[in-house]
FIKE-528422 format. One record per residue (C-alpha): z, x negated, y negated; residue in one letter. Coordinates in steps of 0.001 Angstrom, whole numbers, plus 500000, padded with zeros to 6 digits. Each point is the difference from the previous one (the first is absolute). Layout:
! FIKE-528422
ZXYA...
END
This chain:
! FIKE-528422
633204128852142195X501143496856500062X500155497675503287X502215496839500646X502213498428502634X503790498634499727X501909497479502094X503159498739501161X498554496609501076X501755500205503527X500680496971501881X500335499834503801X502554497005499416X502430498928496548X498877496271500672X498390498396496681X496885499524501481X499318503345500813X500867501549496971X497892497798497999X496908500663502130X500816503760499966X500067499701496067X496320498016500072X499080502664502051X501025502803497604X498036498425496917X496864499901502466X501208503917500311X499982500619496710X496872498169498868X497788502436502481X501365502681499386X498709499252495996X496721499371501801X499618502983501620X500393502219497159X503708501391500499X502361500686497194X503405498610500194X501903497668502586X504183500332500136X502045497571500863X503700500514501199X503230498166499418X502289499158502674X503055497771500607X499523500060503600X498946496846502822X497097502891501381X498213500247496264X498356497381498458X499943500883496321X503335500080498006X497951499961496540X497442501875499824X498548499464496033X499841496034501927X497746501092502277X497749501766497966X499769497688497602X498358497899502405X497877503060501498X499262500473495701X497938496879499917X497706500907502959X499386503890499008X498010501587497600X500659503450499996X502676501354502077X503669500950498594X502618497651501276X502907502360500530X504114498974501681X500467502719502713X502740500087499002X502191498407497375X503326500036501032X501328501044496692X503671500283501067X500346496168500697X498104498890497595X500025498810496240X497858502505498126X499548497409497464X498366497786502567X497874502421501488X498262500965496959X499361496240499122X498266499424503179X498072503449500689X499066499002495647X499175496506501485X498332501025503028X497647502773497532X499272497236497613X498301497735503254X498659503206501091X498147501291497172X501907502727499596X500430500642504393X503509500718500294X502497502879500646X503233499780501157X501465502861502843X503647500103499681X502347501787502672X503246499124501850X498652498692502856X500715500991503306X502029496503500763X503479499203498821X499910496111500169X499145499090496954X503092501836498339X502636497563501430X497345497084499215X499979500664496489X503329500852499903X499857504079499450X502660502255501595X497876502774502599X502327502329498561X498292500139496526X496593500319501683X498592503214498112X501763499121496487X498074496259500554X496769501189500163X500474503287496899X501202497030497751X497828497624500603X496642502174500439X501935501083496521X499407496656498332X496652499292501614X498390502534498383X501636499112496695X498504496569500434X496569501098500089X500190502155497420X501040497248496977X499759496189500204X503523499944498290X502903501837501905X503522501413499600X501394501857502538X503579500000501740X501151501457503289X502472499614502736X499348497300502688X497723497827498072X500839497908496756X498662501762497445X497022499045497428X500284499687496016X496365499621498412X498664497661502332X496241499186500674X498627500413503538X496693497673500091X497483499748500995X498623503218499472X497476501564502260X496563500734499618X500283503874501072X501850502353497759X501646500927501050X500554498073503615X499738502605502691X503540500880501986X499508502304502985X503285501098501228X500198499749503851X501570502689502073X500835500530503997X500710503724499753X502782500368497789X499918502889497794X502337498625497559X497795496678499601X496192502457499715X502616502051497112X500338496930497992X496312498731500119X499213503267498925X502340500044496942X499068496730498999X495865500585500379X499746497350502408X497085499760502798X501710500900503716X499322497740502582X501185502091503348X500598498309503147X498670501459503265X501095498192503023X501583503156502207X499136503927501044X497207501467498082X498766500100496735X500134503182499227X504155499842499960X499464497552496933X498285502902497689X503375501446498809X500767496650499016X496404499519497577X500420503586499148X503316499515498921X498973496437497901X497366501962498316X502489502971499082X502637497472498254X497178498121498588X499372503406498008X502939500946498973X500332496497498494X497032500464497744X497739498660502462X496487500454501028X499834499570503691X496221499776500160X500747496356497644X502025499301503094X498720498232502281X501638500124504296X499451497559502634X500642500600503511X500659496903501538X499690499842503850X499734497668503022X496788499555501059X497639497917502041X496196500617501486X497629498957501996X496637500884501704X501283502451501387X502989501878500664X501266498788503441X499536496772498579X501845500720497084X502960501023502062X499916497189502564X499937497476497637X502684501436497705X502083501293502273X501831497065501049X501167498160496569X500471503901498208X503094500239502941X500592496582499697X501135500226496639X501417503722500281X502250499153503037X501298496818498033X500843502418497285X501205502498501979X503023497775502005X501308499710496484X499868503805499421X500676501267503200X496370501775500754X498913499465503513X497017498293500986X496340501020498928X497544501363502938X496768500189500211X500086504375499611X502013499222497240X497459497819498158X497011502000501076X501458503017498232X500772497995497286X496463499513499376X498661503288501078X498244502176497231X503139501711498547X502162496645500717X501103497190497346X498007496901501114X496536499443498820X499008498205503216X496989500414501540X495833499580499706X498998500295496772X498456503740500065X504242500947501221X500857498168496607X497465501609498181X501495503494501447X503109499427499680X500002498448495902X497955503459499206X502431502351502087X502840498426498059X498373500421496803X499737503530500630X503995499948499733X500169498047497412X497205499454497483X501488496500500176X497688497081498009X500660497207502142X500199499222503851X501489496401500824X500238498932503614X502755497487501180X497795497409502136X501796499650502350X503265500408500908X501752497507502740X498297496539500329X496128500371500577X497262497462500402X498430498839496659X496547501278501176X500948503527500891X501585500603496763X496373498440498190X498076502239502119X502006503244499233X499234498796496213X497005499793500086X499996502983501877X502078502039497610X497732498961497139X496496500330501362X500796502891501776X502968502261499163X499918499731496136X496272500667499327X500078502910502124X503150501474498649X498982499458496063X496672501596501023X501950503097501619X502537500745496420X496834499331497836X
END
């Protein structure tokens, strides 16, 4: 199985100065994680003044020239608001630094700012992201397009350069527990990335099962497929420390979100079932993790376990440590277990 972390780059303030040592920060992130032998780092976009990182093939372009060997992945592309065109050039761009490093992970994004800032109507939200993802995939498929649709000007024989390395350049298709979205990665043989951030994980196995089933009926070989659960996560020493020291900026961030949704506040039962065995986060010492990557795997036979680090602001250090953690620890141990 494959091992790897994902961030959001959270700030505790919007000021310049704290983004930009938030984004040094995240390249340090990235470069031990390649050290400690882990597989692939994510990187989200956001248009918001709590997320550093608006472009994420940027930042791992820079994180491409101090790795070696770990993927350089966007967690995610937000496809619906963006250029296709564009996105291929730098995810082609950011493979070509990389030796051949980078995947892109589309979705839809679970923020709606960058629709008006780009100057997309909400309304088309869906249709946005089946065209686009559409034309994407065309792109990587021949250097020299034509393709028309209906909210983007269409393409008559045109080039797309450069051209990446891979061939053809991985697209995972992100999904938050939408059956129509796991439908269409199925039909279209694309890896799943799910999202686990709530409840249990076992409530997510319709949703592989049913990825797998469409990915069949298409034509498909599932077992070519590959599925990535994607979860919050932190550790530490040990568990209590785990929780104290993620506790605060996890609740942080969730209550922030939360007055725009109209949850309630996060307590501390909450959180601590949250991370209990059968519960989404993968917080806690790093035999929990260990536990807890294995019991899901049992669900879902899944090839790839990626760990947001962390969510909420969190000191620089912490996050190293539960690196270095994850990699020395956690992934040896669970690629020993599924040998």
């Amino acid at each position: 199985m494959e091992i790897g972390v994902y961030s959001f780059a959270e700030v505790a303030d919007s000021s310049a100065q704290s983004a930009g040592q938030r984004l040094r920060d995240l390249i340090e992130e990235i470069e031990l994680a390649d050290q400690v032998g882990l597989d692939v780092f994510g990187v989200g976009e956001h248009h918001r003044p709590d997320f550093a990182v608006s472009s994420p093939a940027v930042v791992l372009a820079a994180a491409a020239a101090r790795t070696k060997t770990i993927r350089l992945a966007s967690a995610v592309t937000v496809l619906s608001s963006n250029d296709p065109v564009r996105v291929f050039q730098d995810f082609a761009t950011l493979d070509l630094l990389s030796d051949g490093r980078a995947e892109i992970m589309a979705g839809r994004g679970s923020f709606i700012e960058s629709f008006p800032l780009f100057g997309y109507n909400l309304d088309d939200y869906d249709a946005l992201f089946a065209e686009k993802l559409e034309l994407l995939l065309k792109l990587r498929e021949s250097e020299r397009v034509t393709w028309s649709g209906k909210l983007r000007p269409a393409l008559q024989n045109l080039g797309v350069y450069p051209r990446p390395l891979q061939n053809p350049l991985p697209v995972w298709l992100a999904v938050g527990g939408t059956p129509q979205s796991a439908v269409r990665a199925g039909r279209l043989g694309l890896p799943l990335a799910v999202a686990i951030i709530g409840g249990t994980a076992e409530r997510f196995a319709p949703l592989v099962e049913l990825y797998r089933e469409a990915a069949r009926q298409a034509g498909h070989d599932p077992a070519h497929l590959p599925v990535s659960i994607n979860s919050p996560g932190y550790l530490a020493e040990s568990s209590q420390q785990a929780a104290d020291e993620s506790y605060g900026s996890f609740a942080l961030m969730m209550d922030r979100i939360g007055r725009e949704r109209g949850w309630g506040p996060m307590s501390r039962a909450q959180f601590d079932q949250l991370r209990s065995p059968l519960g989404a986060l993968a917080i806690g010492s790093p035999q929990e993790v260990i536990e807890k990557i294995l019991r899901q795997h049992e669900i879902f036979h899944h090839q790839r376990f990626v760990a947001q680090l962390s969510i909420g602001p969190m000191a620089h250090a912490k996050v190293m440590r539960a690196i270095e953690l994850l990699g020395t620890e956690v992934a040896p141990a669970v690629r020993k277990a599924l040998e």
